[in-house]
C-alpha positions as CSV (number, residue, x, y, z in Angstrom):
1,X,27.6,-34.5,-21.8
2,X,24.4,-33.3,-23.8
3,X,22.3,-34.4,-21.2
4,X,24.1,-31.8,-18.8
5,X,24.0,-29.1,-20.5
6,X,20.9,-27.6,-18.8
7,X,22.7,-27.6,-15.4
8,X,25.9,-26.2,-16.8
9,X,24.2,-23.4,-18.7
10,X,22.5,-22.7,-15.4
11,X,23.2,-18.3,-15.1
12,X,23.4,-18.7,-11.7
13,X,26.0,-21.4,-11.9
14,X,27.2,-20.1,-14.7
15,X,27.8,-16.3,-12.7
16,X,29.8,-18.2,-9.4
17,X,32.1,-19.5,-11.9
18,X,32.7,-16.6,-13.6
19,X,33.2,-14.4,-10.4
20,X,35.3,-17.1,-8.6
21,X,37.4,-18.0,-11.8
22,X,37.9,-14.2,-12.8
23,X,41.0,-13.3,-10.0
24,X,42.7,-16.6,-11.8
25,X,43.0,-16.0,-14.8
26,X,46.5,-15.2,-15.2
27,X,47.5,-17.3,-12.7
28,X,49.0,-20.5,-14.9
29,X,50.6,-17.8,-16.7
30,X,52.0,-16.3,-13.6
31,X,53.4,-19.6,-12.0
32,X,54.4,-20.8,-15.4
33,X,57.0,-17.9,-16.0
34,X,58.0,-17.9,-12.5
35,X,58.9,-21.7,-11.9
36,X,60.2,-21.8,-15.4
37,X,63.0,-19.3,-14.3
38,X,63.6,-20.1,-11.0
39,X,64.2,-23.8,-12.4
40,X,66.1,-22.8,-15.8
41,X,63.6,-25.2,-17.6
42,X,63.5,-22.7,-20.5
43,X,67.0,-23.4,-20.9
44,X,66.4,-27.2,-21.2
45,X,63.0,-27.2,-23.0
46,X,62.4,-23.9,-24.6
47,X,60.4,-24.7,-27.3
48,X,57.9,-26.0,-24.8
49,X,58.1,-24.0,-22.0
50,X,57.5,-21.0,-24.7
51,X,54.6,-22.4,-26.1
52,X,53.1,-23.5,-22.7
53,X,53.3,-19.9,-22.1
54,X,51.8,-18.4,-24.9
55,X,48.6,-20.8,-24.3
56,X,48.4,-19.5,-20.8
57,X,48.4,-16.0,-21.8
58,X,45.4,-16.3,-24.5
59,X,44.0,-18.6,-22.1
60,X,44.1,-15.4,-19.7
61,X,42.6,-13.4,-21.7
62,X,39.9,-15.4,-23.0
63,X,39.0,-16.4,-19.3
64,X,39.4,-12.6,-18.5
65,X,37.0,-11.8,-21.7
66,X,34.5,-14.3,-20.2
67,X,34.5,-13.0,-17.0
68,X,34.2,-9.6,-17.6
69,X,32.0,-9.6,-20.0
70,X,29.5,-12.5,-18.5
71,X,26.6,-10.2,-18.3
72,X,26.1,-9.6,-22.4
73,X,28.2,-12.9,-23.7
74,X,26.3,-15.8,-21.7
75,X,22.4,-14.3,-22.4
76,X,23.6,-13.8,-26.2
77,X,24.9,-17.5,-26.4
78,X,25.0,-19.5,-22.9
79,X,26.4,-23.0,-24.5
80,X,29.3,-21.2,-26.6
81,X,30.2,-19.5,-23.2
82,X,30.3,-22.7,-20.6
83,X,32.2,-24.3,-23.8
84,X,35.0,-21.1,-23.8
85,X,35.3,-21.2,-20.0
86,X,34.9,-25.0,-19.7
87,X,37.9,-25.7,-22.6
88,X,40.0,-22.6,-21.4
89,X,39.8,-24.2,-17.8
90,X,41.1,-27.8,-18.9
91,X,43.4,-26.4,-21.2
92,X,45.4,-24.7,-18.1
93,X,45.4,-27.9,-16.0
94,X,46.6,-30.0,-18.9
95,X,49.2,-27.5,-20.1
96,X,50.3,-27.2,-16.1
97,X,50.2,-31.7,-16.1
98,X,52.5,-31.1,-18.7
99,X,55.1,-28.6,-17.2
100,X,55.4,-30.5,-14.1
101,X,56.1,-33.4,-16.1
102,X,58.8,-31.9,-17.6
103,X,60.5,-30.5,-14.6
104,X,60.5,-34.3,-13.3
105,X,61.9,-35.7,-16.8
106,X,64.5,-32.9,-17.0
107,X,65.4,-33.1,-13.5
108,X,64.4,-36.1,-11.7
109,X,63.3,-36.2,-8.0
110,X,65.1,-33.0,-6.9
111,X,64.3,-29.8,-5.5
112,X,62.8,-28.2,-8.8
113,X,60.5,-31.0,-8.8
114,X,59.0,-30.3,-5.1
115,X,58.6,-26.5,-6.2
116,X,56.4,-27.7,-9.2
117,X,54.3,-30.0,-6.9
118,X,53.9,-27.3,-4.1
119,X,52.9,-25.1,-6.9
120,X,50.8,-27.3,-7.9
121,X,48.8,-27.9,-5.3
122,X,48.2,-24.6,-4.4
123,X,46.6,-24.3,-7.6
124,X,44.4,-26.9,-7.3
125,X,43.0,-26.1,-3.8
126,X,42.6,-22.6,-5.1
127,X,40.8,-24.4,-8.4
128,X,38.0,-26.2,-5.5
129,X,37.0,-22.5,-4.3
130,X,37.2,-21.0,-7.7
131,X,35.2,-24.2,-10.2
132,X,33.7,-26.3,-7.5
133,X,30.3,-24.8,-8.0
134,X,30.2,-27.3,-11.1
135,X,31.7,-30.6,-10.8
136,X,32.0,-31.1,-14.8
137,X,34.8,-28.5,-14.7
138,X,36.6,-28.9,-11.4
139,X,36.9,-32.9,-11.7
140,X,38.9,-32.8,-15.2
141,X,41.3,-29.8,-14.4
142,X,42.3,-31.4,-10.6
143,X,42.6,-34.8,-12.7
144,X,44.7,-33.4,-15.4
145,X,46.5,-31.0,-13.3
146,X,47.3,-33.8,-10.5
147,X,47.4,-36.8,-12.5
148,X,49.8,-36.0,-15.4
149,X,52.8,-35.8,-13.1
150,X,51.0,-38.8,-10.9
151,X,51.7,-40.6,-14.5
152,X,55.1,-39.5,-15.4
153,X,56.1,-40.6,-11.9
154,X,54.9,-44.0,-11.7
155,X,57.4,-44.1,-15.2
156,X,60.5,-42.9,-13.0
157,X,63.0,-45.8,-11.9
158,X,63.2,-46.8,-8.0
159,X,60.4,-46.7,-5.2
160,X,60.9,-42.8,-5.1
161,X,58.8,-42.3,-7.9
162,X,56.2,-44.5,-6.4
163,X,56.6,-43.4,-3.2
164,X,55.4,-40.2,-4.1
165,X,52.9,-41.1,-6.7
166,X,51.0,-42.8,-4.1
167,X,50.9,-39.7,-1.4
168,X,49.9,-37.4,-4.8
169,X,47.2,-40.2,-5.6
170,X,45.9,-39.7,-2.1
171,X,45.6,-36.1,-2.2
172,X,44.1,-35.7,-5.1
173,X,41.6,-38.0,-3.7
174,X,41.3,-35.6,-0.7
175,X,40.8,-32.4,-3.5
176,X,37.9,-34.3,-5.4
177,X,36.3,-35.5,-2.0
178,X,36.7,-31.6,-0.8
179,X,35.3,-30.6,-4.2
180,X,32.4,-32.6,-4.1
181,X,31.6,-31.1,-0.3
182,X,31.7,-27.6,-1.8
183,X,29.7,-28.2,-5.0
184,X,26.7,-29.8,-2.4
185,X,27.1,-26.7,-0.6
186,X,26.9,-24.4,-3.5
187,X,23.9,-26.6,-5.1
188,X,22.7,-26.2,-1.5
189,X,23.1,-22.1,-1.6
190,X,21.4,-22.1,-5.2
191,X,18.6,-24.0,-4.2
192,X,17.9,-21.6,-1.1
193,X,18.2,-18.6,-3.7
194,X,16.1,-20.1,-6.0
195,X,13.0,-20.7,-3.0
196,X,14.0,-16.7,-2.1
197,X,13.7,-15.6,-5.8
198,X,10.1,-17.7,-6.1
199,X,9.0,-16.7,-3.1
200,X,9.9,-13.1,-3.9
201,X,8.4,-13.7,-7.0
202,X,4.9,-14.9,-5.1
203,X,5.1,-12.3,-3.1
204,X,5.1,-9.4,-5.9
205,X,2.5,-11.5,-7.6
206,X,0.3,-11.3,-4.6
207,X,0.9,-8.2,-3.7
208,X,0.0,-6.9,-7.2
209,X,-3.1,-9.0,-7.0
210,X,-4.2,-7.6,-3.3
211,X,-3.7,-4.3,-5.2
212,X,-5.5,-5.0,-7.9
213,X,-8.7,-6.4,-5.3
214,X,-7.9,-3.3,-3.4
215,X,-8.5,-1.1,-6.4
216,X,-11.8,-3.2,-7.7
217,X,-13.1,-3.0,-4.1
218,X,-12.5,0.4,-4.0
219,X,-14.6,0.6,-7.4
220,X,-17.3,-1.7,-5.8
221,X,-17.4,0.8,-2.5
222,X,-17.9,4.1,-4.9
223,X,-20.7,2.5,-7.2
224,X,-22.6,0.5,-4.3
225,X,-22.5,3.7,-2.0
226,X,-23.5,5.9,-5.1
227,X,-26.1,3.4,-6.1
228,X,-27.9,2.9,-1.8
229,X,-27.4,6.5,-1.3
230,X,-29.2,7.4,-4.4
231,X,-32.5,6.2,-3.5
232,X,-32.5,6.9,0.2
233,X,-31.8,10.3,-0.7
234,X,-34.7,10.0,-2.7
235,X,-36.9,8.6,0.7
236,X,-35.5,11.1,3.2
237,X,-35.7,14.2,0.5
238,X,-39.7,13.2,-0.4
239,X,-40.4,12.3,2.9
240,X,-39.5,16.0,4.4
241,X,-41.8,17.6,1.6
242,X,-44.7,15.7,2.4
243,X,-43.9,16.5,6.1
244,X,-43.4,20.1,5.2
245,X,-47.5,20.0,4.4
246,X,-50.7,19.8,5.9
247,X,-50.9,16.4,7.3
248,X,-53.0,14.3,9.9
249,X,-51.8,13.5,13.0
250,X,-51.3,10.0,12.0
251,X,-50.2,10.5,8.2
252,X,-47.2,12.5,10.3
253,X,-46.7,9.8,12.9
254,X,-45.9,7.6,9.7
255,X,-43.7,9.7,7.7
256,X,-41.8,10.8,10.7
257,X,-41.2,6.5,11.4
258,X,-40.0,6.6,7.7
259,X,-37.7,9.5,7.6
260,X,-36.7,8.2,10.9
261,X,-35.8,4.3,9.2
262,X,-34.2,6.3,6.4
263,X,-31.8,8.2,8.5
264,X,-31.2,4.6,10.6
265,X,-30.4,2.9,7.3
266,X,-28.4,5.8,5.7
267,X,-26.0,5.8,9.4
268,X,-25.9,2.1,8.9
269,X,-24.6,2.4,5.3
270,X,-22.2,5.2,5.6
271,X,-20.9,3.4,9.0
272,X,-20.5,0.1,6.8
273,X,-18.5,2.1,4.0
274,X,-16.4,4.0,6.3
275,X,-15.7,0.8,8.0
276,X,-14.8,-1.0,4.8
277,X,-12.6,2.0,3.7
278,X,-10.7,2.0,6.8
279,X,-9.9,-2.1,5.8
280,X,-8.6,-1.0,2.4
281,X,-6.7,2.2,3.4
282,X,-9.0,4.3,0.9
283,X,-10.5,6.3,4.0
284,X,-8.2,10.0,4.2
285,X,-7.8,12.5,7.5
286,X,-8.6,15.6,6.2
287,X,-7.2,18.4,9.0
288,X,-8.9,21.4,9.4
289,X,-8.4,24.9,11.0
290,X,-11.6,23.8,14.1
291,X,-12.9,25.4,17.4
292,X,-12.9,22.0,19.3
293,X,-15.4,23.8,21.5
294,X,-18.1,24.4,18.7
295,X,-17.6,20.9,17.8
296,X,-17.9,19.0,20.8
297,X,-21.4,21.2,21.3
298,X,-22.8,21.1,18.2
299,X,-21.6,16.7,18.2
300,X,-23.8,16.8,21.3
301,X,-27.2,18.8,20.2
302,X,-27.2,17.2,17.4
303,X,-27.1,13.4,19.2
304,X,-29.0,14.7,21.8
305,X,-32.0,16.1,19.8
306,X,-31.8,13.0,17.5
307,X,-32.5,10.6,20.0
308,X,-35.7,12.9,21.3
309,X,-37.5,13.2,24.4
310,X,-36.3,11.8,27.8
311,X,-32.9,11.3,27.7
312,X,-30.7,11.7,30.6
313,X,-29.3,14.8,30.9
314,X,-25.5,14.7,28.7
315,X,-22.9,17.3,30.3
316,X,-19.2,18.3,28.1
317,X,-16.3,20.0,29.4
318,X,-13.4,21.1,27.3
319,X,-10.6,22.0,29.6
320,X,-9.7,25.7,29.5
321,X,-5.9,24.7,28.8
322,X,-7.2,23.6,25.4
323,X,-6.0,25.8,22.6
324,X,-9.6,27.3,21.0
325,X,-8.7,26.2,17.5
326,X,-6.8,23.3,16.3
327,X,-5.3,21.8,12.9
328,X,-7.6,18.0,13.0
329,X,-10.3,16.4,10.9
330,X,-13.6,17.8,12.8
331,X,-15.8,14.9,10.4
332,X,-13.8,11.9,12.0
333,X,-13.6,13.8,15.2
334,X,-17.3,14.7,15.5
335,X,-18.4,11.1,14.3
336,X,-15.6,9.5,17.1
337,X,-17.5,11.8,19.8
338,X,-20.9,10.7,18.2
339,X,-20.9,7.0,17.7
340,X,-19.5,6.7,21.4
341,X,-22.3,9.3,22.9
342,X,-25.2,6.9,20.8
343,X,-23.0,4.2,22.7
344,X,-23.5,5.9,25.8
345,X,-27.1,6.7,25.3
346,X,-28.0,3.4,24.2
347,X,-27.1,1.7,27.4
348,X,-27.7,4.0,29.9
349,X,-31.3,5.2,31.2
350,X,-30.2,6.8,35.1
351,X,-28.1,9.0,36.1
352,X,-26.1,11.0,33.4
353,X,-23.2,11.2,30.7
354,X,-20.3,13.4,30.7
355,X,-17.6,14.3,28.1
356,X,-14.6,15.7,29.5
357,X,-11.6,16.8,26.6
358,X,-8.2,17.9,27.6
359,X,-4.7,18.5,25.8
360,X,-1.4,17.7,26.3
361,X,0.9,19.2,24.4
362,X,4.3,17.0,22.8
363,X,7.8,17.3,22.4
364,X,7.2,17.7,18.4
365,X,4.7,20.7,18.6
366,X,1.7,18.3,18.6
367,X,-1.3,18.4,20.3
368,X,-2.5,15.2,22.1
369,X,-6.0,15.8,22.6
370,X,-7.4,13.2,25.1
371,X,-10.9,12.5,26.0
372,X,-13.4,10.5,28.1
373,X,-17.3,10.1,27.7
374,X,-18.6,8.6,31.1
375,X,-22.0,6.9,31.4
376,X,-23.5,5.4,34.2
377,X,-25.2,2.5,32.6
378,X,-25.1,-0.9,33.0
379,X,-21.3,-1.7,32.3
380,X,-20.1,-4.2,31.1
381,X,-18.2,-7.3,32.0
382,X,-14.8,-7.9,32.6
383,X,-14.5,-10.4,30.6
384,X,-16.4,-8.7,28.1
385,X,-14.1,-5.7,27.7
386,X,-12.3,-6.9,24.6
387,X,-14.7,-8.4,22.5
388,X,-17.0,-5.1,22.3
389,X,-14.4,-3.8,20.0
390,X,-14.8,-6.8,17.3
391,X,-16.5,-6.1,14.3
392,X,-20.2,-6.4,14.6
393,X,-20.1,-7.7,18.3
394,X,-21.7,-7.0,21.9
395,X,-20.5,-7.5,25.1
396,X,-24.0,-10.4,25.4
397,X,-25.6,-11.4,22.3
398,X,-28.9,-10.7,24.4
399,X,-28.2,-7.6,24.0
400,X,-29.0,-7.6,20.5
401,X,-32.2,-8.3,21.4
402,X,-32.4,-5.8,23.9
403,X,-30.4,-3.0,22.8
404,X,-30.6,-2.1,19.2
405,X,-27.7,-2.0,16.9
406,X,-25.4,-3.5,14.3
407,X,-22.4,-3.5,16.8
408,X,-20.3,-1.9,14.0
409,X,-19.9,1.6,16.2
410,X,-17.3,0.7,18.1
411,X,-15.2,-1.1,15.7
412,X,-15.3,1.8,13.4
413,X,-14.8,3.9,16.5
414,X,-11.4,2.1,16.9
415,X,-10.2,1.9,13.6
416,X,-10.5,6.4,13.0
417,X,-9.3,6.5,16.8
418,X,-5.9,4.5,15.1
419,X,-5.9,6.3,12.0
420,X,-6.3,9.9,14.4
421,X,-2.8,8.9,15.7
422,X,-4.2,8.0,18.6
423,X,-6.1,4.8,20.7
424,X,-9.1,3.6,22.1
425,X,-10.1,1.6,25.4
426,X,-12.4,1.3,28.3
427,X,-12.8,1.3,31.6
428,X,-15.9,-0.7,33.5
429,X,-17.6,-1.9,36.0
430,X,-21.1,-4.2,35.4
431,X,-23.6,-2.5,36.9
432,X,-22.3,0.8,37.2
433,X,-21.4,2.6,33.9
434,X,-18.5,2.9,31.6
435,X,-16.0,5.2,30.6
436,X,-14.4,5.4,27.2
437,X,-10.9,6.6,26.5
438,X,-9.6,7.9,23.2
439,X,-6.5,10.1,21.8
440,X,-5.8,11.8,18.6
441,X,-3.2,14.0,17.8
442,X,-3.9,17.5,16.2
443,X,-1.2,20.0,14.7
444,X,-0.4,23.7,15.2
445,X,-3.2,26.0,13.4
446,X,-2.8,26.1,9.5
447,X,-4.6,27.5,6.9
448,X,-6.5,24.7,5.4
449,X,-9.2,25.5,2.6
450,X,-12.4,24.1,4.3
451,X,-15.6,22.3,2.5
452,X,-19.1,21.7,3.5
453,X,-19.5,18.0,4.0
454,X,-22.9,17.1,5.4
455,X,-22.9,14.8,8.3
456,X,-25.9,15.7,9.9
457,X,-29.6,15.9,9.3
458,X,-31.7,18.9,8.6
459,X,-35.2,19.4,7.5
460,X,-37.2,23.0,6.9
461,X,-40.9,24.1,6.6
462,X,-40.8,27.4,5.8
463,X,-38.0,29.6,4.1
464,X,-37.5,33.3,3.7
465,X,-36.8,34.5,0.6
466,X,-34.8,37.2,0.3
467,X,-33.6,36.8,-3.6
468,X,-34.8,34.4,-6.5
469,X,-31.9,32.0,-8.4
470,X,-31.6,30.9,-11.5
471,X,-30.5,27.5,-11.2
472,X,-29.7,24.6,-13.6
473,X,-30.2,21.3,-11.9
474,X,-28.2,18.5,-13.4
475,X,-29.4,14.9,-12.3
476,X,-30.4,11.9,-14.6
477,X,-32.2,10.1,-11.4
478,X,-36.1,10.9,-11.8
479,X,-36.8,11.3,-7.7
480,X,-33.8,13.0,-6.9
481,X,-34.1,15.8,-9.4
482,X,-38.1,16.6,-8.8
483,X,-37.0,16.7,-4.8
484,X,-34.5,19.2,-5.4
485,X,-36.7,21.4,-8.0
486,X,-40.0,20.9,-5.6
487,X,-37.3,21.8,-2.3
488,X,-35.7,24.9,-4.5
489,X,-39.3,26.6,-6.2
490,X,-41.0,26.0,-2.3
491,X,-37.6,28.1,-1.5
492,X,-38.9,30.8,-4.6
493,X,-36.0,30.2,-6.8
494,X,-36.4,29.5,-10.7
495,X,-35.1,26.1,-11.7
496,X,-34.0,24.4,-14.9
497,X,-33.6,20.5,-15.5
498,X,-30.9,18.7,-17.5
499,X,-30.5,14.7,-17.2
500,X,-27.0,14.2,-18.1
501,X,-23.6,16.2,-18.3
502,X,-23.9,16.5,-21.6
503,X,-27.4,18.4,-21.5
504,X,-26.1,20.0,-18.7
505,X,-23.3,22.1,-20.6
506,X,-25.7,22.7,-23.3
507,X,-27.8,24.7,-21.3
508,X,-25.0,26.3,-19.5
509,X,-23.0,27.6,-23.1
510,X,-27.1,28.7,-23.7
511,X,-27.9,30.4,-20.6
512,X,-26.1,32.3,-17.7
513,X,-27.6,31.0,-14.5
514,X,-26.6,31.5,-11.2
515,X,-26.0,28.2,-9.9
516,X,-25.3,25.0,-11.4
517,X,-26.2,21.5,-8.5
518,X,-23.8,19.2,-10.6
519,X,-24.8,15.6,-10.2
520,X,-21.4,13.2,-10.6
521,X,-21.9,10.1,-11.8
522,X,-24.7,10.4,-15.2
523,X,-24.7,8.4,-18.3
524,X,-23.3,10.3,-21.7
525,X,-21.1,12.9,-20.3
526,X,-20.2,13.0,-16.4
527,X,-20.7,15.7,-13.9
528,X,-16.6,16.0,-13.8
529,X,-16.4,15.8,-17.4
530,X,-19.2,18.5,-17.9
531,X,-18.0,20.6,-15.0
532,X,-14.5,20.8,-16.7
533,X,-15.9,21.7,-20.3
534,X,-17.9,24.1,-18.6
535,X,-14.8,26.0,-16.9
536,X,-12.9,25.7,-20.7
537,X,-15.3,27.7,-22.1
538,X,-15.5,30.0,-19.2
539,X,-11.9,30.2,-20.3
540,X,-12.3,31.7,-23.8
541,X,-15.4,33.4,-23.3
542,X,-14.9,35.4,-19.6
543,X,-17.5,34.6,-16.9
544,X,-17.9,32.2,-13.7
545,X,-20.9,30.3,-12.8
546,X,-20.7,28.4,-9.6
547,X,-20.9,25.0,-10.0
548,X,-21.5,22.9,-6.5
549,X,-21.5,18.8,-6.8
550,X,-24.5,17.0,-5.4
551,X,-23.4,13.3,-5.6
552,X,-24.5,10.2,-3.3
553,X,-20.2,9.6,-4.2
554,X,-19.0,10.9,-0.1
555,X,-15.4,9.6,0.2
556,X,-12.3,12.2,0.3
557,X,-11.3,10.8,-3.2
558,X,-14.6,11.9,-4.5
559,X,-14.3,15.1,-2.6
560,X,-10.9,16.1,-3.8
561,X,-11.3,14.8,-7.6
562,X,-14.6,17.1,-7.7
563,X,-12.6,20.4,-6.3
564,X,-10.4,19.2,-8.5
565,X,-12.1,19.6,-11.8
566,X,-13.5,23.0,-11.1
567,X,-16.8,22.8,-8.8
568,X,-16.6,24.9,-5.8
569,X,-18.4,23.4,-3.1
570,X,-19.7,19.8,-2.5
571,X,-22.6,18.1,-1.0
572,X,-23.7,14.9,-0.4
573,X,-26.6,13.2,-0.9
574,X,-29.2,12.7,1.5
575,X,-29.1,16.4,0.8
576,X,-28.9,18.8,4.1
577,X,-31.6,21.2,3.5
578,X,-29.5,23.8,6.1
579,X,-26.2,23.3,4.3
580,X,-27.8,24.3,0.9
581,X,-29.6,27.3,2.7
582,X,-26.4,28.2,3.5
583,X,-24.5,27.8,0.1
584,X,-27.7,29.7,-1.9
585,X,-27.5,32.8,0.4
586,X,-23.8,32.8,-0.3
587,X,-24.4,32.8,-4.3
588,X,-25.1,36.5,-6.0
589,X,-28.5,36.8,-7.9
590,X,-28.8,38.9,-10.7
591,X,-32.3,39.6,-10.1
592,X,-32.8,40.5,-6.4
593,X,-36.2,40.7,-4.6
594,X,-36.7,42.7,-1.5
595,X,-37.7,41.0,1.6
């Protein structure tokens, strides 16, 4: 019996019986008074019909205790509670063995003896759906139950008594054999919630592990693009101050090749990273209040003059049912419009591009904006269609050879189009051009606080001064910090370096400046960290500098956490000469210098 105990202590087990066996509890005490007085037994056998009785009904209630109870008594003590259940159980079959036995000794083969048995075996077929999920309890009470008055028959003079010991014998066979049936099926049941429950089980596991991954490449994705931006913002940002000086005509050929691989490599990184945050979830739509017009004609002068001399001529259209100003993300938008128009451009040398927009307005109050860039280049396959869309794929791989490019555009392309709400596909014939599909939804106009992101390219000669800053720098990478303090004095301002946060707030407790450039991620103290003690003592002490973030970090995380902690504009690295023009001539000086 030891060796079973594991199985009977089961919980699961352990819960069918005590849900199944809870309705029966009183039952043997029930069917007990009821026979008794409907046969006059208790005026026969008293004594035992009383004490059969009283074991029913603290029989009842312990079974009832059990029952109700399972959830605190069988974790405290599992054994001692398949033991209370297990002897309560036999102790009502045996009890009932006996008071059928009686009936027959006190009244033979007559009609109070047929009430007992028909009693009896509703009992037991109720006892197979109540105790069949475990065999070592449902065998003995059908075998006591059954087989006591099986026994006191076979001792009855006259082939009655056999007679109907042998059609009791066979039936009780029938109620173990049905048993048996039901505990398979209930092993069966257990075993299927058991692979559920595991499987559940693997499934929270893994998912708590793709989480974790998710998180760590998330970490990887910040630090990598902070660590390759870094430096090229380093390249581009040196490379347009030695352009900005007297050079020879070949000294500027070459720098103009570098800051032209620079700009190649940063597209090729930021395209990689978008790409990779897209995979992961991490990459945000961030609507803004946008004059879709503005945007689709400043997406195109910008492509346009970035690709240089002899292009084919690139014609837009925004329909004049389009709303001017819409609630959308005008980044993703504007770098949708601009990786297909490189697409375009790329394959196309006759004839001309066009970018046609429209909206259709939906049932909800949405905007679905739809648009098409057409090219009449050299197509592409029909059999071809699908693939361009793969990750790093063309529709020939001679046309890596021929046409330059990671074939990471499009893919990228698809996955913002999907995140816009919206989808992307393409229509083409080999030979004479393509046309490229997208839609993306936009919402009514909203007030939405906007922020300078840079996703263009900008460099500058020469710079009117029309007032000289103060400004602290705050950058612990060598290159970075002497471009922006050469860029900044060449613009006439007065600049101060500090190399971590720490430093950083130093000098800004010492010194009022105008404008603090707030690097993020520095050894010691953090821009974030030193951005927030600076606005603490701000605080106590009255006063507001503005503090701008200039950080290689360019995800909407990084965005929102550096708005967050107090700065109040953001730029990212490679710096955009423009978009700092623009952020210094919004900043107060306290010394002003006329023009």
């Amino acid at each position: 019996m030891t060796a079973g105990l594991s199985a009977l202590n089961d919980i699961r087990t352990a819960r069918i019986l005590s849900r199944r066996g809870a309705p029966g509890s009183f039952a043997y005490l029930g069917f007990t008074l009821l026979v008794g007085l409907l046969t006059s037994i208790w005026e026969y056998q008293p004594y035992l019909w009383t004490g059969i009785l009283a074991i029913h009904l603290a029989g009842g209630l312990l079974r009832n205790r059990l029952s109700r109870k399972f959830e605190a008594l069988y974790p405290e003590n599992p054994g001692r509670w398949y033991w209370q259940f297990w002897g309560t159980t036999l102790t009502f079959s045996v009890t009932w063995g006996l008071f059928v036995a009686s009936i027959l000794v006190s009244f033979g083969m007559g009609w109070e003896l047929i009430l007992g048995l028909l009693v009896t075996t509703g009992l037991a077929s109720g006892g197979i759906t109540a105790m069949s999920a475990d065999s070592r309890v449902i065998f003995p009470a059908l075998g006591t139950s059954v087989g006591i008055p099986i026994l006191a028959m076979f001792l009855l003079p006259g082939s009655e008594g056999y007679q109907l010991a042998s059609i009791l014998v066979l039936y009780l066979g029938y109620l173990i054999a049905a048993s048996r049936i039901q505990n398979r099926q209930i092993i069966r049941q257990i075993q299927s919630s058991d692979l559920l429950e595991k499987q559940a089980v693997e499934l929270i596991e893994a998912k708590r592990e793709a989480e974790t991954a998710s998180h760590a490449k998330s970490l990887f994705l910040a630090n990598i693009s902070h660590e390759i931006r870094t430096p090229i913002h380093g390249i581009i940002g040196m490379t347009d101050l030695v352009l900005a000086t007297d050079l020879t005509d070949e000294q500027r050929g070459h720098l103009e090749i570098c800051q032209d691989s620079g700009g190649s490599l940063l597209g090729l990184v930021t395209d990689i990273l978008d790409f990779s945050r897209t995979e992961t979830g991490e990459l945000d739509i961030l609507p803004q209040e946008v004059n879709l017009r503005s945007l689709v004609s400043a997406t195109v002068d910008f492509t346009v003059q970035k690709a240089g001399e002899g292009q084919i001529p690139v014609k837009w259209l925004v329909d004049n049912m389009m709303p001017e100003r819409v609630l959308i993300d005008p980044q993703r938008l504007g770098q949708i419009l601009k990786n297909l128009l490189n697409n375009a451009m790329k394959f196309t040398k006759d004839g001309e591009i066009q970018i046609l927009m429209k909206g259709r307005p939906e049932s909800d109050g949405t905007l679905d904006i739809c648009c098409e860039v057409r090219d009449t280049g050299i197509g592409i396959p029909a059999d071809k269609i699908q693939s361009i869309f793969d990750l790093f794929s063309q529709a020939d791989n001679s046309f890596v050879r021929q046409y330059a490019g990671a074939g990471l555009g499009l893919a990228l392309t698809r996955k913002l189009v999907e995140l816009m709400g919206g989808k992307l596909w393409v229509e083409s014939e080999e030979g004479r051009g393509s046309t490229f599909h997208f839609n993306v939804r936009a919402r009514a106009v909203g007030e939405v606080r906007s922020v300078r992101v840079a996703s263009t390219s900008d460099s500058t000669n020469k710079v009117e001064v029309e007032k000289n800053l103060d400004i602290l720098v705050v950058e612990d990478n060598l290159v970075n910090s002497r471009f922006v303090m050469s860029l900044l004095q060449k613009m006439g301002h007065t600049v101060s370096l500090a190399v971590n946060g720490r430093l950083g707030f130093e000098a800004a407790r010492d010194k009022d400046f105008d404008l603090v450039l707030m690097d993020v991620q520095m050894p010691e103290m953090d821009g974030l960290q030193a951005t927030q003690a600076i606005r603490e003592l701000e605080a106590k002490e009255g006063g507001h500098v503005p503090i701008v973030a200039l950080t290689a970090h360019s995800s909407a995380e990084d965005r929102e956490r550096c708005l967050v902690s107090g700065m109040d504009d953001y730029l990212t690295k490679p710096l955009k000469v423009q978009l700092l023009k623009e952020i210094l001539k919004d900043t107060p000086s306290r010394v002003s210098i006329p023009v």
